[in-house]
VOPAGU-2260 file (C-alpha; in pm, 1 decimal, decimal comma):
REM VOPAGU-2260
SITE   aa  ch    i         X         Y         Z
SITE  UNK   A    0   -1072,5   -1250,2   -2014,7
SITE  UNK   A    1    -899,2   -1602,9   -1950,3
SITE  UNK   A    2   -1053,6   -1776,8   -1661,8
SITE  UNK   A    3    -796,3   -1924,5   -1407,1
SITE  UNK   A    4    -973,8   -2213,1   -1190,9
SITE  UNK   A    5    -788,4   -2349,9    -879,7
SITE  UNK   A    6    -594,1   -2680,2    -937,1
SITE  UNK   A    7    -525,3   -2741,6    -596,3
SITE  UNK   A    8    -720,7   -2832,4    -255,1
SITE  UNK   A    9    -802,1   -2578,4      32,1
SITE  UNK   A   10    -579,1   -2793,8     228,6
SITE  UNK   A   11    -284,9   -2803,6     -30,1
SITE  UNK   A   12    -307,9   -2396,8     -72,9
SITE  UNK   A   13    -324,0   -2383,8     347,7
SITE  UNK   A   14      -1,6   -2614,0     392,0
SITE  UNK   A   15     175,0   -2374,8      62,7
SITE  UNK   A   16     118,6   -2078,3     207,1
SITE  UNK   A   17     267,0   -2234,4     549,7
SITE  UNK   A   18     574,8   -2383,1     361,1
SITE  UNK   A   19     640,2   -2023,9     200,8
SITE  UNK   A   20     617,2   -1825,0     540,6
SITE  UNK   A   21     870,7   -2008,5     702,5
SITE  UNK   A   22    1064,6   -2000,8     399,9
SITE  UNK   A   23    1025,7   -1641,9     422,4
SITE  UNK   A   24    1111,8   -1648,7     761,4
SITE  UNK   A   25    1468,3   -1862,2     753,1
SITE  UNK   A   26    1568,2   -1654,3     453,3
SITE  UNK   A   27    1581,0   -1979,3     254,6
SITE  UNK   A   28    1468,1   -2088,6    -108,8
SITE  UNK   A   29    1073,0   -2116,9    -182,7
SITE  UNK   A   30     985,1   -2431,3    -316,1
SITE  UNK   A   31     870,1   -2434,6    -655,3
SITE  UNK   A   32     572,1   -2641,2    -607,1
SITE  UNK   A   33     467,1   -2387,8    -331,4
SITE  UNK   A   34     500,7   -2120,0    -520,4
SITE  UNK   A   35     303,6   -2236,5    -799,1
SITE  UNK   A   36      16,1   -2307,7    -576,7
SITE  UNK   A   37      -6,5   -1990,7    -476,0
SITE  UNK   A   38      34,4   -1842,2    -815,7
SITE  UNK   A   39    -247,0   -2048,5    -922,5
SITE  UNK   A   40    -496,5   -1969,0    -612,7
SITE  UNK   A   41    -423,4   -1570,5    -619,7
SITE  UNK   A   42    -512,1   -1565,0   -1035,8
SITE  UNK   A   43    -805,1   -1773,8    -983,3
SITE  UNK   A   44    -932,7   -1423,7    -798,3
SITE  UNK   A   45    -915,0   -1213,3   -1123,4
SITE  UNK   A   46   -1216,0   -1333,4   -1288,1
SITE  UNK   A   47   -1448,1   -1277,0    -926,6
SITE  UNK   A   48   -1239,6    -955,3    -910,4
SITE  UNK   A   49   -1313,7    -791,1   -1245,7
SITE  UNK   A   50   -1688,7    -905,7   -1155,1
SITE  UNK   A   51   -1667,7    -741,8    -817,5
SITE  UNK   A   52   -1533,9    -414,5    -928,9
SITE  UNK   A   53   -1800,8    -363,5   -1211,8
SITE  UNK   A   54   -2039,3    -366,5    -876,5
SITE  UNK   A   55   -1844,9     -94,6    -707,6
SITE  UNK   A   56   -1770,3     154,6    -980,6
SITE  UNK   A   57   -2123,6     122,9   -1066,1
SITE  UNK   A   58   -2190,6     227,9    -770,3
SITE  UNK   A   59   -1930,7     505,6    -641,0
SITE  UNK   A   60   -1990,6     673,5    -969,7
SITE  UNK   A   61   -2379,4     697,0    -924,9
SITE  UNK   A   62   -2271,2     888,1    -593,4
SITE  UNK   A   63   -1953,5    1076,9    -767,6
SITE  UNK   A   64   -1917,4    1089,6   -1143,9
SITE  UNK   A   65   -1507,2    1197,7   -1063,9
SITE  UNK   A   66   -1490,7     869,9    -850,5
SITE  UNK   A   67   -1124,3     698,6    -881,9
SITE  UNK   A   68   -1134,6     293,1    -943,6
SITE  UNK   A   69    -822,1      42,6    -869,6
SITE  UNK   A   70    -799,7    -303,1    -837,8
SITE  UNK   A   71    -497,8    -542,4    -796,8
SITE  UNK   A   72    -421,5    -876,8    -748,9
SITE  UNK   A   73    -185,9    -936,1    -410,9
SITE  UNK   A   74     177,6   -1008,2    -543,1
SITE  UNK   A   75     412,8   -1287,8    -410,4
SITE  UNK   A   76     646,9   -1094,4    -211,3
SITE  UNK   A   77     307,1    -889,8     -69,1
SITE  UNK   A   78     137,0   -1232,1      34,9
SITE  UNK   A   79     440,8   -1435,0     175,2
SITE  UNK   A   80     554,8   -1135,1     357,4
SITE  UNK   A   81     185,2   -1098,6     511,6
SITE  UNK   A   82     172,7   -1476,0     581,5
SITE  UNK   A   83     512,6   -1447,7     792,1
SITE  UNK   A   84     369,4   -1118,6     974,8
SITE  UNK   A   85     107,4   -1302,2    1088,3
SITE  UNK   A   86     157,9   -1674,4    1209,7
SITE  UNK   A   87    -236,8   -1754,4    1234,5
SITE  UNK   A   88    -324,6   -1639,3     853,9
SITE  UNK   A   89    -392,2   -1930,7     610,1
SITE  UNK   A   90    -329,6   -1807,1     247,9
SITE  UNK   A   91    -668,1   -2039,1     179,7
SITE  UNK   A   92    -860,4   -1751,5     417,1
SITE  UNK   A   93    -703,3   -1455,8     328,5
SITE  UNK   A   94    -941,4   -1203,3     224,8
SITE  UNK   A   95    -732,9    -937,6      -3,3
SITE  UNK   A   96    -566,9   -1147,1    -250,9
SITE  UNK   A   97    -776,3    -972,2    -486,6
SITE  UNK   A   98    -859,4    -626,3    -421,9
SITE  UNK   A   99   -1029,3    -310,3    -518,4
SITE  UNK   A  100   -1067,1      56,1    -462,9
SITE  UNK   A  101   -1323,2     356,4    -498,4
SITE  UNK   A  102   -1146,1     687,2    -409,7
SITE  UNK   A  103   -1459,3     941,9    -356,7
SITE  UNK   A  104   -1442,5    1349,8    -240,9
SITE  UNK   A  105   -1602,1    1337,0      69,0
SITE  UNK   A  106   -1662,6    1113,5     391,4
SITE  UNK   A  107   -2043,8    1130,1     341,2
SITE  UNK   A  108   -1956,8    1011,3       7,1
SITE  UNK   A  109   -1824,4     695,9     132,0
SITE  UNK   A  110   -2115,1     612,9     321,7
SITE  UNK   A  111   -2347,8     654,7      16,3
SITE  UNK   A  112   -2146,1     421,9    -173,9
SITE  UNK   A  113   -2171,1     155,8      81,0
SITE  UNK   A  114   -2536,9     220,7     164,8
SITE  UNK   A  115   -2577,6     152,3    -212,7
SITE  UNK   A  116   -2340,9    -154,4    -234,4
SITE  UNK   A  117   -2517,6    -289,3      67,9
SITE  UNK   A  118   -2867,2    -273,4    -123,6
SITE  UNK   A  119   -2804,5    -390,5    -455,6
SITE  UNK   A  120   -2907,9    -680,7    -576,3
SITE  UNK   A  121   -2613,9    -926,8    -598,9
SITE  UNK   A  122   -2574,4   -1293,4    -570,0
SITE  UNK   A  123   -2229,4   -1206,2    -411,8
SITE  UNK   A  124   -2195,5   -1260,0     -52,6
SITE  UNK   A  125   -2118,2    -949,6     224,3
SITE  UNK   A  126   -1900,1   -1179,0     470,6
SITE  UNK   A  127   -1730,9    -877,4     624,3
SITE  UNK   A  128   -1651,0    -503,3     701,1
SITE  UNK   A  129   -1509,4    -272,9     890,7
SITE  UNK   A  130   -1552,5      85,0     908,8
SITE  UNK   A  131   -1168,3     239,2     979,6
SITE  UNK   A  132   -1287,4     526,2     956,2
SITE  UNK   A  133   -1445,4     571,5    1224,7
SITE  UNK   A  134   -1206,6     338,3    1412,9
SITE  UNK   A  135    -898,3     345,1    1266,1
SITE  UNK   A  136    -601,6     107,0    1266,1
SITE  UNK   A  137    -323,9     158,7    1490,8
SITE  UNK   A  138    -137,9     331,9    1238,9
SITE  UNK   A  139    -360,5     566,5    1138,0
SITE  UNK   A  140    -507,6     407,9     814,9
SITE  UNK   A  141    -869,8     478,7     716,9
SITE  UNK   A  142   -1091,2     357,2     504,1
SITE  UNK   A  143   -1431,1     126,8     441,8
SITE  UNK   A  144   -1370,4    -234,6     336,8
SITE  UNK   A  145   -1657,8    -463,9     268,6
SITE  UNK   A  146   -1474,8    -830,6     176,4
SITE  UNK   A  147   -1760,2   -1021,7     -53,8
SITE  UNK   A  148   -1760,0   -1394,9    -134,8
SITE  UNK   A  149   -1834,1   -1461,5    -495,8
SITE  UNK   A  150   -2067,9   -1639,1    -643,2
SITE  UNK   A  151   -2109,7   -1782,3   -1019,8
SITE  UNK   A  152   -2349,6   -2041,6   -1150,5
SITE  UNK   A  153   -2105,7   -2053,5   -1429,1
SITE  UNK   A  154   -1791,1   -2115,9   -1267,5
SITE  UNK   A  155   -1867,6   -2317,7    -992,0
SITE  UNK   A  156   -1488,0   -2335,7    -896,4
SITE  UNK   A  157   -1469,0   -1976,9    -846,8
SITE  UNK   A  158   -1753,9   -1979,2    -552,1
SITE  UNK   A  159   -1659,2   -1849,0    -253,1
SITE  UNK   A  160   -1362,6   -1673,1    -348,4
SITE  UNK   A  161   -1304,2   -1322,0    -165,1
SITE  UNK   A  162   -1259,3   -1031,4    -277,8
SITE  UNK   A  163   -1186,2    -691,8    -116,8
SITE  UNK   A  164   -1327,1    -356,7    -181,7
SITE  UNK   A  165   -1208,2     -28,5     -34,7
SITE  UNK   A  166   -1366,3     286,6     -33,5
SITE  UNK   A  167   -1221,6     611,5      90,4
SITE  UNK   A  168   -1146,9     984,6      44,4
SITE  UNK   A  169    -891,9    1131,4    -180,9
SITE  UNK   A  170    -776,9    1260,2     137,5
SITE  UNK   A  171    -724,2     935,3     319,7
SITE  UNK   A  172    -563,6     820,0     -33,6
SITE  UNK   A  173    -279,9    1107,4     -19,9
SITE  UNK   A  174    -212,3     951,2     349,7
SITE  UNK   A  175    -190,7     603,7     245,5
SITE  UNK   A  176      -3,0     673,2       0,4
SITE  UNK   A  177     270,1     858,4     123,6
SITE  UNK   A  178     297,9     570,9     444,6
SITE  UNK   A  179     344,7     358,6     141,5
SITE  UNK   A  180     623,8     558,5     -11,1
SITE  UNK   A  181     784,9     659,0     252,7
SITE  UNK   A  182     771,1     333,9     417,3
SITE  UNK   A  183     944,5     180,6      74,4
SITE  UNK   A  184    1236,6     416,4     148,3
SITE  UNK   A  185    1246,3     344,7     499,7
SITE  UNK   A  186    1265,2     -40,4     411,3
SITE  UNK   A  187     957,1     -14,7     725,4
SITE  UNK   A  188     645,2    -156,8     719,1
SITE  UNK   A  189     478,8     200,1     829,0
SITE  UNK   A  190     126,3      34,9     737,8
SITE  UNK   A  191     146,9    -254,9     960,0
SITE  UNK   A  192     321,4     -16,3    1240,7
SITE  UNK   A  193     632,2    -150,2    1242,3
SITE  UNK   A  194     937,5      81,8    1184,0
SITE  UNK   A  195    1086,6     384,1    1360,6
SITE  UNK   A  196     874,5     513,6    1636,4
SITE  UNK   A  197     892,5     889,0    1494,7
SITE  UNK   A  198     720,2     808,4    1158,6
SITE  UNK   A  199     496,3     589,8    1321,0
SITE  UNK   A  200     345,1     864,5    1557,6
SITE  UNK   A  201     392,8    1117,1    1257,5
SITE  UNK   A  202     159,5     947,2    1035,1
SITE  UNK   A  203    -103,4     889,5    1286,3
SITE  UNK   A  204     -79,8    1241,4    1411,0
SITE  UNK   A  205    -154,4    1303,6    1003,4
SITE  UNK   A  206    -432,7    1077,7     966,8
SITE  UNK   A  207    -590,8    1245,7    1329,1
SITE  UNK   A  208    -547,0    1624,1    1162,5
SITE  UNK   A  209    -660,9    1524,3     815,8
SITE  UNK   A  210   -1021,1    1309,7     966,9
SITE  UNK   A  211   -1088,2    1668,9    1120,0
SITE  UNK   A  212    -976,9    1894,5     804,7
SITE  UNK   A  213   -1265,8    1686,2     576,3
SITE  UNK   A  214   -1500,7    1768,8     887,8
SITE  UNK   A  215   -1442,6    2136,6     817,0
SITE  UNK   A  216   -1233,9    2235,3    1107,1
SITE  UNK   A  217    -951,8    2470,3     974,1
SITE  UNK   A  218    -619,3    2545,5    1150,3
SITE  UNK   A  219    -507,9    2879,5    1266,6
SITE  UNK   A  220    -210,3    2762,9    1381,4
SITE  UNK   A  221      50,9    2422,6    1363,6
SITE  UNK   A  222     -44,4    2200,5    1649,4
SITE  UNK   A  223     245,6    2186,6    1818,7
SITE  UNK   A  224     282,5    1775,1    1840,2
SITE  UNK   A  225     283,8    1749,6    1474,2
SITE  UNK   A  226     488,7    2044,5    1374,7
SITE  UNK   A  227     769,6    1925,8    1597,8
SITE  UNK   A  228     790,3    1575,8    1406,7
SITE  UNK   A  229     749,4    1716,6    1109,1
SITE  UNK   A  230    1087,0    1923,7    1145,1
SITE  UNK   A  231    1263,4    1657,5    1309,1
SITE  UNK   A  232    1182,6    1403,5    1024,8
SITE  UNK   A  233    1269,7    1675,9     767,5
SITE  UNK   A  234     942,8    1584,5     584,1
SITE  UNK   A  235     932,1    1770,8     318,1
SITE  UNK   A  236    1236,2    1735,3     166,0
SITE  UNK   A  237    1241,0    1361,2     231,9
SITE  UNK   A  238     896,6    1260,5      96,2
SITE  UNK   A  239     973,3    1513,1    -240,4
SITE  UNK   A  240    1320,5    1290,3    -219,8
SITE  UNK   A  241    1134,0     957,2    -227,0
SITE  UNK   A  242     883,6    1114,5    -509,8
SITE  UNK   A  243    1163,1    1225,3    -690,4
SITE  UNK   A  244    1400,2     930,0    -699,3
SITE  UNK   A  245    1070,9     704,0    -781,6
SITE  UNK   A  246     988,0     895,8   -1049,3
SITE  UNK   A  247    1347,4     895,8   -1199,8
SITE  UNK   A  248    1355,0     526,7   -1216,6
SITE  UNK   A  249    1024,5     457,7   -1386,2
SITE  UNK   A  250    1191,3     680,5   -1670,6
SITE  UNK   A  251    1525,8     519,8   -1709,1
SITE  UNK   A  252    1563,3     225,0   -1844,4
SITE  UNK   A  253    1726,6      32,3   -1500,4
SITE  UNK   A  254    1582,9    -328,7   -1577,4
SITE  UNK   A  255    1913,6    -460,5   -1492,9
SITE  UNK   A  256    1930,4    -289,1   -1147,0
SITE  UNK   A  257    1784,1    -432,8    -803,9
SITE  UNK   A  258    1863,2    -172,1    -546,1
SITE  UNK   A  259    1874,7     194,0    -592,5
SITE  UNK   A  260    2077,9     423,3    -314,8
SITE  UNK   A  261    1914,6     782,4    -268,4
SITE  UNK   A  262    2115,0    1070,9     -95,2
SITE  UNK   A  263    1978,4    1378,6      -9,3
SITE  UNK   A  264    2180,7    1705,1      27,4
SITE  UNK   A  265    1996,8    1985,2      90,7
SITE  UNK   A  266    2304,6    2230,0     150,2
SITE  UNK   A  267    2391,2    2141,7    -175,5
SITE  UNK   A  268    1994,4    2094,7    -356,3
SITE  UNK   A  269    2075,0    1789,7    -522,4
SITE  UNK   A  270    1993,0    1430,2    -510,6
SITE  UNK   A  271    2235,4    1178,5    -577,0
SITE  UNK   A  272    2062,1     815,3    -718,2
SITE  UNK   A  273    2282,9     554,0    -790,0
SITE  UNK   A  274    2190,7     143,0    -963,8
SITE  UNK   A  275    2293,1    -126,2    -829,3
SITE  UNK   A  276    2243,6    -481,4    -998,0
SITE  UNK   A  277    2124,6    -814,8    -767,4
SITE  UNK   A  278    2487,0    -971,3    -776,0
SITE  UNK   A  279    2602,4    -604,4    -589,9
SITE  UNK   A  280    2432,7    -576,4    -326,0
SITE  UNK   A  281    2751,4    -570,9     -58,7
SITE  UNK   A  282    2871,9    -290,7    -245,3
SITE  UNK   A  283    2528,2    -113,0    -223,5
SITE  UNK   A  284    2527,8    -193,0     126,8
SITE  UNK   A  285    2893,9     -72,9     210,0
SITE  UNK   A  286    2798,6     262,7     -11,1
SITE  UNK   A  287    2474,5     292,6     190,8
SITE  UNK   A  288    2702,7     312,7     543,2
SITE  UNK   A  289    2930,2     547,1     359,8
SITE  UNK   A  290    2684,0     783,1     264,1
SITE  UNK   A  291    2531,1     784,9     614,0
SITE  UNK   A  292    2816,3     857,9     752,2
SITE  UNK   A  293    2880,3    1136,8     524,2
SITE  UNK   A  294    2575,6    1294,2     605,5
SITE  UNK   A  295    2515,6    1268,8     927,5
SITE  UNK   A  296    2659,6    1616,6    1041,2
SITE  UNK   A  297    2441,4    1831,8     737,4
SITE  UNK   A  298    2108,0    1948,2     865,5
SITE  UNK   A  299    1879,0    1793,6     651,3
SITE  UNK   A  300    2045,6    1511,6     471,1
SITE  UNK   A  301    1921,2    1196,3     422,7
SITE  UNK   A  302    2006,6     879,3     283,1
SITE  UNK   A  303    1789,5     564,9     173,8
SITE  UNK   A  304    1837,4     254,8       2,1
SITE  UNK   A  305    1541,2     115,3    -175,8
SITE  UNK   A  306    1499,1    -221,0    -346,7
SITE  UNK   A  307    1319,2    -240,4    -698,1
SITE  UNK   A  308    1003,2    -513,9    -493,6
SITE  UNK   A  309     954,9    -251,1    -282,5
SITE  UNK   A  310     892,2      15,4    -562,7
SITE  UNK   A  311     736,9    -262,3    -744,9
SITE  UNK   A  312     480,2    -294,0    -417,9
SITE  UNK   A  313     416,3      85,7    -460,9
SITE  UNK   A  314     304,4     104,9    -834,4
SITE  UNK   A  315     120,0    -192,0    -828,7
SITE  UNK   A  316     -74,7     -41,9    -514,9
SITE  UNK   A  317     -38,5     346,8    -621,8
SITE  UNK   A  318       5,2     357,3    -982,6
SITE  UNK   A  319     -21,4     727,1    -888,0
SITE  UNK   A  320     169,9     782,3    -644,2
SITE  UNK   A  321     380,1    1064,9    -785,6
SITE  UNK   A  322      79,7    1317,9    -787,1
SITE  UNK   A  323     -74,1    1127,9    -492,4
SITE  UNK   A  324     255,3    1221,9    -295,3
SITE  UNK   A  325     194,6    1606,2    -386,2
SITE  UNK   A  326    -190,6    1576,4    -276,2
SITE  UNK   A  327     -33,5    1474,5      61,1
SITE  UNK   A  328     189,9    1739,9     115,0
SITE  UNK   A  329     -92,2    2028,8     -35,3
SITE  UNK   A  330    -324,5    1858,2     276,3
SITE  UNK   A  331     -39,6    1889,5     498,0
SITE  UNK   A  332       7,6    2218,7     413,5
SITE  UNK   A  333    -365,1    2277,4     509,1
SITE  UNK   A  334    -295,8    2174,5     845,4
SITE  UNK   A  335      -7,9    2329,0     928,2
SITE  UNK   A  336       7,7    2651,4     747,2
């Protein structure tokens, strides 16, 4: 693969990703400089990426041979938008730009994997972890990350790079997963806990019932807290909605279109998508109040309007999210009968 080297200073990729936040946050136009500082320092992590995740499929697959791999490197909009979230970040420390992923059956699989990662022999560098499984986020989110520093007598350049790994259950998958999805047709950043209080408490309820259905404990009945948001959110039929709709534009051919406007009837069964191109956005906008307003005396209806970044965030993160969405709902089902 082509090695990408960093052509700029610590300090010039610090005051970048500084310059592109507040951009970010005044709504304005990046700089073109900026961005291409940043461009450079996130693809100088693919070569101590593609390195790192040779060391962690090796060694989720010694503990399960139906281990799933993923790696990614952050995109733009993901890394500006995390700068401007949080003021103190420098884009010169940030730890995920490259990142990847081990998705194993079981909890005590997860531990094997990083008992093993922690004793191989590497000349990479452990400079972090946290266990979120055991102490999970405020949203709910769970899973192992180790963040390693690379090394290379080879590429000199490249040392000290980070690199992310993250290991977790299918089952904590299907949850992230769907907080990504559903959070792309919320326009919410459900991950970071920020958006409507409902979904927020919905999804950590989730992640609460799910950490004690992979301990074995199996429900006789609905708890109560959880059933009660999951009717009032209408979950099923919007998260099949959101699966639907994201499904139907990977097949068409919409390059031209930006923004996508999604409404739900369930009186009716259908589900209305409609394209809208970049320089249309009012008129998306003016639909999207329309269509709210036209729904909201039908039980059950719902409206979204998602932008083509945000679906863009989703595949690049959950390439499967369409079957990842139904493992989510089949664990739901487990919970609440």
């Amino acid at each position: 693969m082509a090695i990408v080297e960093p052509t700029s200073s610590k300090k010039s990729v610090m005051r970048a990703g500084k310059e592109l936040a507040e951009c970010y946050e005044k709504k304005c136009a990046m700089e073109a400089n900026a961005l291409d500082i940043l461009n450079n320092w996130r693809l100088s992590h693919s070569y101590p990426l593609e390195k790192i995740r040779t060391i962690l499929e090796q060694s989720a697959r010694d503990v399960d041979s139906k281990a799933l791999m993923g790696q990614r490197i952050k995109r733009v909009p993901s890394i500006v938008g995390k700068l401007n979230r949080f003021p103190t970040m420098r884009l010169d420390r940030m730890q995920d730009l490259g990142g990847c992923r081990a998705v194993v059956s079981s909890i005590d699989d997860v531990y094997k994997v990083i008992a093993k990662l922690k004793t191989s022999r590497t000349m990479h560098v452990l400079k972090n972890e946290k266990d979120y499984i055991e102490d999970p986020k405020q949203s709910g989110y769970r899973s192992y990350h180790l963040v390693y520093s690379f090394q290379n007598k080879k590429y000199e350049k490249l040392n000290g790079l980070q690199i992310e790994m993250q290991v977790r259950t299918a089952v904590q998958h299907s949850w992230a997963t769907a907080v990504e999805v559903v959070g792309a047709f919320t326009a919410e950043s459900l991950k970071s806990s920020q958006g409507d209080a409902n979904w927020l408490e919905f999804f950590k309820l989730v992640s609460h019932y799910f950490q004690e259905l992979e301990q074995g404990k199996k429900y006789r009945n609905a708890p109560e807290d959880l059933k009660k948001l999951y009717d009032e959110l209408n979950v099923k039929r919007f998260v099949h909605a959101c699966a639907v709709t994201a499904n139907h534009i990977d097949k068409e051919d919409n390059a031209w279109a930006s923004y996508f406007l999604m409404e739900l009837n369930p009186s009716k069964n259908i589900i209305n998508i409609t394209s809208y191109p970049t320089t249309h956005l009012k008129q998306a906008g003016d639909d999207y109040l329309a269509a709210e307003h036209r729904c909201k005396d039908t039980v059950g209806a719902e409206v979204a309007l998602v932008s083509t970044n945000d679906l863009d965030n989703l595949r690049n993160a959950y390439p499967n999210y369409f079957a990842d969405t139904r493992t989510f709902m089949h664990n739901l089902g487990r919970v609440l009968g």
